[in-house]
C-alpha positions in Angstrom: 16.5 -40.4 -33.1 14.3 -37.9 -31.6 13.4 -39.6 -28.6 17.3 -40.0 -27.9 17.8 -36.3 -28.3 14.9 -35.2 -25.9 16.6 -37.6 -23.2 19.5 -36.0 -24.2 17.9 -32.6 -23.5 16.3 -33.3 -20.2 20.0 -35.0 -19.1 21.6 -32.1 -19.3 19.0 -29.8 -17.9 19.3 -31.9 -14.9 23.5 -31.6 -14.6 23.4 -28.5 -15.2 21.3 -27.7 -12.5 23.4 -30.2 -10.4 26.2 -28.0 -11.0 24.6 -24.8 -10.0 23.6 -26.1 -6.9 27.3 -27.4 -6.1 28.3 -23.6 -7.1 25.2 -22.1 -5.0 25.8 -24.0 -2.1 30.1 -23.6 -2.2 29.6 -19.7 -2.4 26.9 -20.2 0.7 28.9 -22.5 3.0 32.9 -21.0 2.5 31.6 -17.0 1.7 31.6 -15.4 5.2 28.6 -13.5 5.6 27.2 -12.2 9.1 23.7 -12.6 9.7 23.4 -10.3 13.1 25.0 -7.9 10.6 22.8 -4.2 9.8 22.0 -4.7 6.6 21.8 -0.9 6.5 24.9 0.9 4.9 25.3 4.4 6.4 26.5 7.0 4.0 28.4 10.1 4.3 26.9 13.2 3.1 28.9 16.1 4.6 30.4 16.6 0.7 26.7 17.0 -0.7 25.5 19.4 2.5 28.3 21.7 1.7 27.7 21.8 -2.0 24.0 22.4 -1.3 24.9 25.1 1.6 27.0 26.7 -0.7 25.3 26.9 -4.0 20.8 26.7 -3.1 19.2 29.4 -3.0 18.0 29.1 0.2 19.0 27.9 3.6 19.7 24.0 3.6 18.8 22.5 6.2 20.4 19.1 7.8 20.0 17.4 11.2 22.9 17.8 14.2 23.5 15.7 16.9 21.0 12.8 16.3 22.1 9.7 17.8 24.5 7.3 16.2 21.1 4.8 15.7 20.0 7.6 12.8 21.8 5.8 9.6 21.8 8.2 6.3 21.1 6.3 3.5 20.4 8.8 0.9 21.3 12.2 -0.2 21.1 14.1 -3.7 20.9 17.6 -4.4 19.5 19.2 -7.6 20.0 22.6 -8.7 19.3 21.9 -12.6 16.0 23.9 -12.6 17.2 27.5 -10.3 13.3 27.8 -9.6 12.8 24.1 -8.6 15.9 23.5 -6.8 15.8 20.2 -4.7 17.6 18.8 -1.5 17.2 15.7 0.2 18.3 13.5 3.0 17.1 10.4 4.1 17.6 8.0 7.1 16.7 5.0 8.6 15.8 6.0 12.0 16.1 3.6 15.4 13.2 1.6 14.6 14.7 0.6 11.3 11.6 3.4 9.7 12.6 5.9 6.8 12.7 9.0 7.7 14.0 12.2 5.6 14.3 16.0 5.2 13.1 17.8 1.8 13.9 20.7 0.8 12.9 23.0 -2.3 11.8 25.9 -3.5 9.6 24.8 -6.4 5.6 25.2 -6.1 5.1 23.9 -2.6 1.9 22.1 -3.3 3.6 19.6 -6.3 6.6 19.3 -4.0 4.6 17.7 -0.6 2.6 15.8 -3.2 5.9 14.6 -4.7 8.4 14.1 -1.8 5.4 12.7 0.9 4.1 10.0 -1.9 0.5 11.9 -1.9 0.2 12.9 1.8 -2.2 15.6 2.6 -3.3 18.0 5.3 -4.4 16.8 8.3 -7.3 19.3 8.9 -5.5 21.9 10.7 -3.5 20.3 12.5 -0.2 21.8 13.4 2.8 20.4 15.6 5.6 22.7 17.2 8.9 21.3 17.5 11.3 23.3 18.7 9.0 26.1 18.8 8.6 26.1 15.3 5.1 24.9 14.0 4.7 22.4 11.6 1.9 21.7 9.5 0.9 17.9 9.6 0.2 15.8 6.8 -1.2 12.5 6.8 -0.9 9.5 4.0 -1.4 6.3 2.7 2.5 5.6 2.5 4.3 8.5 4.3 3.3 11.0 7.3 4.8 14.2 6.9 6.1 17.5 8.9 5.9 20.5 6.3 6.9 24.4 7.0 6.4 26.3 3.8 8.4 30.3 4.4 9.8 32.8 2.2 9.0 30.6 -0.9 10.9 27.4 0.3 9.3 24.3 1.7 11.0 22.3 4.3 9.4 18.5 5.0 10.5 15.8 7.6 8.4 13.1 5.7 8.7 9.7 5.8 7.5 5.8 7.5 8.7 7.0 10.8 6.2 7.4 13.8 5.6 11.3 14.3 8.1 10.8 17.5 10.8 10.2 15.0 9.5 12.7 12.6 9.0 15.7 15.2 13.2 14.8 16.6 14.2 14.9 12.9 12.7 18.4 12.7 14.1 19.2 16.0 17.5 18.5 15.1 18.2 20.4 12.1 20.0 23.4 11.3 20.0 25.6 8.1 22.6 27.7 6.8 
């Protein structure tokens, strides 16, 4: 009787993965799905830039008039802590690279850690953009753009090539 009910066993395995491959391959062959599609899903964030503008302590700062190729992907803004408020905005950049601004005014030295994934200074290295200098920071993960005044830090930080990092930087505008 035993031997009968691990055939048993083993049958049904096998239907049932019959049956899911029947189900796998209907949703596959009749689901439309566009392979030449961008698998990247722009966001809107114009609600969450006026909330920030209005509310942080400081000037927040967001890009204007990058191309249509520059997708947002992410935005939050956190103003739980009034001494560590955050603000960020990410894209995906021509290349298909992340790239995003960050913006707080916690201790600057935790927040580059933080927001650049454990970049650091690049020497002394500095890059103007805009004729605004920027220091530049170097890391295992993300390069970074920082400008640390009047107790806010501002990073462009991110996979992006310093090209796409330094025209971030150059497009934004704080208010």
């Amino acid at each position: 009787m035993a031997n009968k009910r691990g055939n048993q066993t083993v049958r049904d395995l096998v239907l049932s993965m019959v049956v899911l491959g029947v189900v796998v391959a209907f949703i596959y062959i009749f689901i439309p799905h566009d392979t030449n599609a961008d698998p990247v899903k722009p966001i809107g964030f114009q609600t969450e830039l006026s909330q920030a503008r209005r509310d942080a302590p400081f000037p927040v700062a967001a890009p204007e008039g990058l191309g249509k190729d520059w997708r947002p992907t992410t935005v939050t803004y956190d103003a739980k802590d009034a001494k560590a408020v955050e603000w960020h905005l990410g894209f995906v950049d021509p290349q298909n690279e992340y790239a995003a601004v960050e913006q707080g005014n916690g201790p600057a030295a935790k927040f580059i850690a933080d927001k650049s994934k454990r970049a650091v200074r690049d020497g002394n290295r500095t890059v103007t953009v805009a004729g605004v200098a920027w220091d530049r920071y170097k890391g295992p993960k993300y390069n970074a753009l920082v400008r640390v005044e009047k107790g806010v830090t501002t990073m462009i930080t991110g996979t992006a090539p310093d090209e796409q990092l330094a025209e971030l930087a150059a497009a934004l505008k704080a208010s």
